[in-house]
One Martini backbone bead per residue (centre of mass of N, CA, C, O) as a GRO file, in nm:
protein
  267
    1UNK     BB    1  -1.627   0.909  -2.364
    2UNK     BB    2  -1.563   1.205  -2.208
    3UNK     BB    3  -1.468   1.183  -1.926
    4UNK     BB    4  -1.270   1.205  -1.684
    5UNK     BB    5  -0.994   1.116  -1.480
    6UNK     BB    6  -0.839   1.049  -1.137
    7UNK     BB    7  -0.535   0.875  -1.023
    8UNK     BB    8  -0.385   0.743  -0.750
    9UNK     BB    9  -0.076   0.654  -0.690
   10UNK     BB   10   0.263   0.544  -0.568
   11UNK     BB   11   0.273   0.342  -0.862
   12UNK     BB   12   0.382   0.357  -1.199
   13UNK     BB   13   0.368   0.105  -1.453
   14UNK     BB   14   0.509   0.102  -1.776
   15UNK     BB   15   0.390  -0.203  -1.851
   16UNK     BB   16   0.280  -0.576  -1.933
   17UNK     BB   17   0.536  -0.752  -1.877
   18UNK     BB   18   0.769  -0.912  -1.727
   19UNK     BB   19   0.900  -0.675  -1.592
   20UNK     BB   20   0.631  -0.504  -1.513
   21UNK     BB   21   0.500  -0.763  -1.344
   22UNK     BB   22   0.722  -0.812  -1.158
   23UNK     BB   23   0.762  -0.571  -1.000
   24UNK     BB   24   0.435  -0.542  -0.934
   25UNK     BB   25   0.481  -0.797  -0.731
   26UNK     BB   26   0.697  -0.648  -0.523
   27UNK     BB   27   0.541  -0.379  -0.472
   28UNK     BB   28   0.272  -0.493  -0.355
   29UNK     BB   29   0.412  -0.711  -0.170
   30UNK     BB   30   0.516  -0.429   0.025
   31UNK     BB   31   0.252  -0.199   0.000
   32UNK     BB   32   0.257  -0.054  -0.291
   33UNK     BB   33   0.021   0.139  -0.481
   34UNK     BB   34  -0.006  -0.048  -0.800
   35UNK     BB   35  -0.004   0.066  -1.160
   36UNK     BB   36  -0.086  -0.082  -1.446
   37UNK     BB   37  -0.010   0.013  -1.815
   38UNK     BB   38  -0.124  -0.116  -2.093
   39UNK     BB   39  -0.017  -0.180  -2.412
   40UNK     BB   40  -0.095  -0.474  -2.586
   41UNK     BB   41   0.181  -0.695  -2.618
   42UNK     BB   42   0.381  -0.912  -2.526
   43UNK     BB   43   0.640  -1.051  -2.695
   44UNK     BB   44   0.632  -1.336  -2.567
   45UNK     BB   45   0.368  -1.422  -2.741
   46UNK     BB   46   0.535  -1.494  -2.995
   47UNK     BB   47   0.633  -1.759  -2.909
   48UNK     BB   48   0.601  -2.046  -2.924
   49UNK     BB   49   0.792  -2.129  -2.687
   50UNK     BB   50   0.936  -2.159  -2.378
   51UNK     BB   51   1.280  -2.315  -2.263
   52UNK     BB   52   1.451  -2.115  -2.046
   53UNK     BB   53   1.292  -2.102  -1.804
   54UNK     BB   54   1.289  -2.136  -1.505
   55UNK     BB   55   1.119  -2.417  -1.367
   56UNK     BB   56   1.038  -2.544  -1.726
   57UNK     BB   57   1.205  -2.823  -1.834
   58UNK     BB   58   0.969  -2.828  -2.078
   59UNK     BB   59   0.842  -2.569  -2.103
   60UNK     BB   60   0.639  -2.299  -2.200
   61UNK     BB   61   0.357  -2.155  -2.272
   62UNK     BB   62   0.367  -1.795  -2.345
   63UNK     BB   63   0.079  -1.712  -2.267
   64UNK     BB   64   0.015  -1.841  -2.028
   65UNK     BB   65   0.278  -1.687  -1.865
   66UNK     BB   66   0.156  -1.439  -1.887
   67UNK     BB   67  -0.106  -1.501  -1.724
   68UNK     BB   68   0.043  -1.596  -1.455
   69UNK     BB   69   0.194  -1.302  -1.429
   70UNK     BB   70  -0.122  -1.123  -1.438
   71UNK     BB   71  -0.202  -1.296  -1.176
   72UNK     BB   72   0.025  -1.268  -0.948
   73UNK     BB   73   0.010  -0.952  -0.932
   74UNK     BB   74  -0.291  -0.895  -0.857
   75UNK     BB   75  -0.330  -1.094  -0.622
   76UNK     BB   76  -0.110  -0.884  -0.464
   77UNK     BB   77  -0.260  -0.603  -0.558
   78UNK     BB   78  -0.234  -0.500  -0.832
   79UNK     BB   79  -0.332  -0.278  -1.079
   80UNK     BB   80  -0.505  -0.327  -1.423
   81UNK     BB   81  -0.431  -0.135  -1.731
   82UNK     BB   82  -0.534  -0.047  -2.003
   83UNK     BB   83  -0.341   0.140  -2.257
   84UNK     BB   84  -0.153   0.466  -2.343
   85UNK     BB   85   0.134   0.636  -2.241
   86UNK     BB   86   0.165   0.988  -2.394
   87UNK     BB   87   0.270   1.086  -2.125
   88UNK     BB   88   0.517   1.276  -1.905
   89UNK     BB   89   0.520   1.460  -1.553
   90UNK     BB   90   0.731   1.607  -1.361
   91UNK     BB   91   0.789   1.459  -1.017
   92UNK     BB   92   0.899   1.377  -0.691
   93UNK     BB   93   0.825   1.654  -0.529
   94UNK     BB   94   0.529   1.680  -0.698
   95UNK     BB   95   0.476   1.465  -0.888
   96UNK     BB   96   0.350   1.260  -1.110
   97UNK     BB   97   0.189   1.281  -1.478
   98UNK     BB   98  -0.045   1.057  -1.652
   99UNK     BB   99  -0.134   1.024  -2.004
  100UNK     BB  100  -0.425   0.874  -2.108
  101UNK     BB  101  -0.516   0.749  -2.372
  102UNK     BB  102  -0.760   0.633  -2.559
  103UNK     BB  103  -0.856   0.286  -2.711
  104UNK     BB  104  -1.149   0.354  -2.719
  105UNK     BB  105  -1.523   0.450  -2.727
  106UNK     BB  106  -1.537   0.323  -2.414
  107UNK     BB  107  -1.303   0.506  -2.367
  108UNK     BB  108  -1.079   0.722  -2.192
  109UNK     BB  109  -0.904   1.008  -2.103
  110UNK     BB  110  -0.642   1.028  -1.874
  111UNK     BB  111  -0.492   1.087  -1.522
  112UNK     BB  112  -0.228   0.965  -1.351
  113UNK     BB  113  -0.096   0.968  -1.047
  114UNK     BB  114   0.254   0.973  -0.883
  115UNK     BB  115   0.498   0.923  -0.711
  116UNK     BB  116   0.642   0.695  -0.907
  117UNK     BB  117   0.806   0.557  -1.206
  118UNK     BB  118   0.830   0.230  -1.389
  119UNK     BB  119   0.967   0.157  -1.702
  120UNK     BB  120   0.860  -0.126  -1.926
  121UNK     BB  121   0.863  -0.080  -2.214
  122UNK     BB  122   0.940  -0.062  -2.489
  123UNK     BB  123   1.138   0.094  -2.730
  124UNK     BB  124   0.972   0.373  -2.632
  125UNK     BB  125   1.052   0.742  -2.510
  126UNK     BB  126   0.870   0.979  -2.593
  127UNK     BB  127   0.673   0.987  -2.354
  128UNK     BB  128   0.933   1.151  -2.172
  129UNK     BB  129   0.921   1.393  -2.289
  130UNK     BB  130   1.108   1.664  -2.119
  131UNK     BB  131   1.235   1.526  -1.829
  132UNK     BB  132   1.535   1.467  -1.884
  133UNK     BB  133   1.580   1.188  -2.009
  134UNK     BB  134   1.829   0.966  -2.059
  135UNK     BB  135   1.898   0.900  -2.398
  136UNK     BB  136   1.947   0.617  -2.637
  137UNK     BB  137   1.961   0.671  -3.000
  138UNK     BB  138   1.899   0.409  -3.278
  139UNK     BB  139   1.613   0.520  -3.427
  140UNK     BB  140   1.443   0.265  -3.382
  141UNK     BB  141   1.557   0.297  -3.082
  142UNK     BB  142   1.500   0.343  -2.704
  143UNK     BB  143   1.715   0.431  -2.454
  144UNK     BB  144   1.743   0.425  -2.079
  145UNK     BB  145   1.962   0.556  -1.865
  146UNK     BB  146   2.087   0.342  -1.584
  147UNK     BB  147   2.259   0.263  -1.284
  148UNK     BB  148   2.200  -0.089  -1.246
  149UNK     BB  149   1.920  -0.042  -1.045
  150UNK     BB  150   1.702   0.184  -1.216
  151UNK     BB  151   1.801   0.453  -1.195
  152UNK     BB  152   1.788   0.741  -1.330
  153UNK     BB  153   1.818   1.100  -1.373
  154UNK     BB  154   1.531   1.054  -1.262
  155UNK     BB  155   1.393   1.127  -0.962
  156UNK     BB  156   1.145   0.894  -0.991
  157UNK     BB  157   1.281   0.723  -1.253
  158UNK     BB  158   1.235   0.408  -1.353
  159UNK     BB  159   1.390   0.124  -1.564
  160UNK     BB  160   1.269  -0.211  -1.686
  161UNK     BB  161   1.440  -0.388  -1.950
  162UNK     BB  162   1.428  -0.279  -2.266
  163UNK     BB  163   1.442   0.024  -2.196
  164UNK     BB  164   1.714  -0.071  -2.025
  165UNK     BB  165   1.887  -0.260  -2.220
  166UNK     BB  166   1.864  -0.526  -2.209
  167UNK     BB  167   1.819  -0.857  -2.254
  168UNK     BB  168   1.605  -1.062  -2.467
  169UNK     BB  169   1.499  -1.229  -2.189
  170UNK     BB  170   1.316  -1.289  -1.994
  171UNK     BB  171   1.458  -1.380  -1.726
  172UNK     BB  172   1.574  -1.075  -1.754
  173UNK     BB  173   1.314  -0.924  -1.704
  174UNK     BB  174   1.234  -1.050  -1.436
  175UNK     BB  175   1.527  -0.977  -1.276
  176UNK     BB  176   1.505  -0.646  -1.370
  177UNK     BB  177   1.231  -0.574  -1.221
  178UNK     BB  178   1.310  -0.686  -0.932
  179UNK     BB  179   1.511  -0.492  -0.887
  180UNK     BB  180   1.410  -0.245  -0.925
  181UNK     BB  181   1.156  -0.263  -0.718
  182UNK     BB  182   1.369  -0.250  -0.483
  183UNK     BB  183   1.490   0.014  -0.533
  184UNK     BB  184   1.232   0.136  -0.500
  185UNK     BB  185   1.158   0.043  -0.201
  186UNK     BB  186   1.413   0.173  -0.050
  187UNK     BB  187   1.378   0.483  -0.194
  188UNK     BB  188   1.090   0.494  -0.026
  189UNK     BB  189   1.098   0.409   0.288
  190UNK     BB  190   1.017   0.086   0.309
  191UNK     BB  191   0.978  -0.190   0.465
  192UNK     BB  192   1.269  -0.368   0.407
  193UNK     BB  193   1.414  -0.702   0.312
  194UNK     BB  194   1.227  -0.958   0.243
  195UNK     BB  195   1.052  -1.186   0.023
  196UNK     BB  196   0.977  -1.404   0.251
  197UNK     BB  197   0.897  -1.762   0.325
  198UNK     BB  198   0.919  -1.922   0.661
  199UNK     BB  199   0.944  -2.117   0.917
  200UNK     BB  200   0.846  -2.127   1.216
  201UNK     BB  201   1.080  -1.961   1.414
  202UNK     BB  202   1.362  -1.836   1.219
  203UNK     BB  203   1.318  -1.603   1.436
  204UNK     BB  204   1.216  -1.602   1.704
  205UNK     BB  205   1.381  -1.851   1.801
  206UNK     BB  206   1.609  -1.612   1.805
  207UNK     BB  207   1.517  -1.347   1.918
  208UNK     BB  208   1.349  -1.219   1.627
  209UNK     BB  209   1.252  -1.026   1.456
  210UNK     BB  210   1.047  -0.978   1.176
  211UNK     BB  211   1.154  -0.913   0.901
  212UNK     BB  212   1.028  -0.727   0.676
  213UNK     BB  213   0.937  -0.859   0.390
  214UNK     BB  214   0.812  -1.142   0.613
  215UNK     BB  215   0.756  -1.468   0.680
  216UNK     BB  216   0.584  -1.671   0.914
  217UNK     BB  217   0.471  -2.071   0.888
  218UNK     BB  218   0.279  -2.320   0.995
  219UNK     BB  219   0.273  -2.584   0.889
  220UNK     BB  220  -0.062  -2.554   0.781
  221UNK     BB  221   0.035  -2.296   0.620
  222UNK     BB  222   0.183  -2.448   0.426
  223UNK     BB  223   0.001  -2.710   0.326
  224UNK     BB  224  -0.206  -2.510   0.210
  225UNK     BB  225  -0.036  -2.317   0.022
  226UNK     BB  226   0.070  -2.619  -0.147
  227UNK     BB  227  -0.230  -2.704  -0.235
  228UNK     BB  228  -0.290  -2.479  -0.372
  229UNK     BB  229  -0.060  -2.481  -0.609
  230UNK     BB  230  -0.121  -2.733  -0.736
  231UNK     BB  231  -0.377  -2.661  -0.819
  232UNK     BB  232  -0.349  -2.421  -0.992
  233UNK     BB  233  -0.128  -2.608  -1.181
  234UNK     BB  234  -0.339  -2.803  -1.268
  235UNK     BB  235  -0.530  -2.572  -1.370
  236UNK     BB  236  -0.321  -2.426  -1.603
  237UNK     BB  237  -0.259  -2.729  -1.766
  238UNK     BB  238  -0.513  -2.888  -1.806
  239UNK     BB  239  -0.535  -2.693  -2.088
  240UNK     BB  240  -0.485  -2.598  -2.379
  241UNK     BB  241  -0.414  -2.269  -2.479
  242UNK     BB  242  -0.679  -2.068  -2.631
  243UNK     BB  243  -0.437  -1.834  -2.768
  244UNK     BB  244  -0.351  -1.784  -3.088
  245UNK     BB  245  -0.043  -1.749  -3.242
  246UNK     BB  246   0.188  -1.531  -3.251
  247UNK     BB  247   0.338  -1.266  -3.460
  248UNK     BB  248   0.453  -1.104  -3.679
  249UNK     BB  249   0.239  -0.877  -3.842
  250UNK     BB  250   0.355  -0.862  -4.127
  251UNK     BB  251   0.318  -1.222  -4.178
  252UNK     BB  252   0.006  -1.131  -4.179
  253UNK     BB  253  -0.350  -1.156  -4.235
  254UNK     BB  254  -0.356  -0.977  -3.906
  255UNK     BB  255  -0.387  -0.745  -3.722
  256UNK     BB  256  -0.284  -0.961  -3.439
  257UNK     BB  257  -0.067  -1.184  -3.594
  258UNK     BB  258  -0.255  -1.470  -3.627
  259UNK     BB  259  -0.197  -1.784  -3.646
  260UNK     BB  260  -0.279  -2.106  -3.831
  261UNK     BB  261  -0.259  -2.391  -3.563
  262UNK     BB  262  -0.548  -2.500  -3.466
  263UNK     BB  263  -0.701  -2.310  -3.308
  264UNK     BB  264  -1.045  -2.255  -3.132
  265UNK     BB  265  -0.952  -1.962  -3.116
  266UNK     BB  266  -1.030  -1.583  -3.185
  267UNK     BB  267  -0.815  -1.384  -3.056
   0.00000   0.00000   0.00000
């Protein structure tokens, strides 16, 4: 395909793993239209078991677990394309402009519009270059300066995960994603108090609005909220996850990293 397109959103997030989707849901619940854009897979897929994540106290299969990430993301309203964000332009008072490359012959090279961007990807921001965003290059990797709430030196564009230097660790890559989020939403002047889903009544019957990125729910939408979430975790546990386990590319005899641990799906 030959033909360009132009795409707008409010918030562009580069990068579709744990802290780029955990984002992507607080953005989006928040009324934020926003669209991640991922090349290839978030190294959390190489773990064989992901055992410290809170809530999992007996561990989960951590591609189950990314997939559950990227159904939470969209189911909440983000939009999500594979690609390569191989350069960013622009600014907040012009709007970003970002070139996402070709990944394959039946897609195009196009480019992203976005009123602010933030940042999710792996340790290199060569993509960056131009911006003159603060960055610590340790050679192999580039890390990304920002204030600790994900703001960088160039006024609408955040950084969260490992591209903003934090620590390895799943749960801290989904809480400072949440984190960069809120202060996005924020410094967008977008109304937000907390995403937080209370008991009818919990301000109303005291006299007070509900305030923004809250909700009441009575009863029986508590119930059936409460049906649907079994159902769903019941359902995303029934079957081992049928994707078989990655490791580094370097140690295996297959472009996508994949051993063979005797799972019966050849992606």
């Amino acid at each position: 395909m030959n033909d360009s397109t132009t795409e707008s959103y409010e918030l562009l997030i580069v990068g579709g793993g744990v802290a780029g989707l955990t984002a992507a849901t607080f953005t989006a619940r928040a009324g934020l239209s926003t669209l991640v854009v991922d090349h290839g897979e978030s190294i959390l897929r190489r773990n064989a078991h992901l055992e410290n994540f809170p809530g999992f106290p007996a561990g989960v299969n951590p591609r189950l677990f990314a997939d559950m990430l990227h159904a939470q993301a969209t189911q909440n309203g983000a939009d999500y394309q594979q690609g390569l964000v191989d350069g960013l332009s622009g600014s907040l008072e012009d709007g970003f402009v970002a070139t996402v490359g070709a990944v394959s012959d039946e897609t195009a090279s196009h480019e992203i519009h976005a009123d602010r961007v933030l940042v999710a990807s792996w340790a290199d921001a060569s993509y960056l270059d131009g911006l003159g965003v603060e960055i610590r290059d340790t050679g192999s990797k580039q890390y990304v300066d920002d204030d600790g709430l994900g703001r960088t030196n160039v006024e609408g564009l955040y950084a969260a995960g490992r591209i903003a230097e934090r620590y390895h660790q799943a749960v801290i890559a989904a809480g400072d994603g949440a984190e960069t989020a809120i202060t996005l939403i924020h410094d967008s002047e977008t109304p937000f108090y907390n995403d937080w889903v209370v008991p009818e009544g919990y301000f109303t019957d005291r006299g007070r609005e509900v305030p923004p990125g809250c909700e009441e729910i009575d009863a029986t939408d508590q119930q059936a909220r409460q049906a649907a979430s079994r159902a769903a975790m019941q359902e995303y546990f029934a079957e081992p996850h049928d994707q078989r386990q990655r490791t580094h590319p370097s140690l295996v005899d297959d472009a996508k990293g994949r051993v063979d641990w005797g799972s019966s799906d050849s992606q």
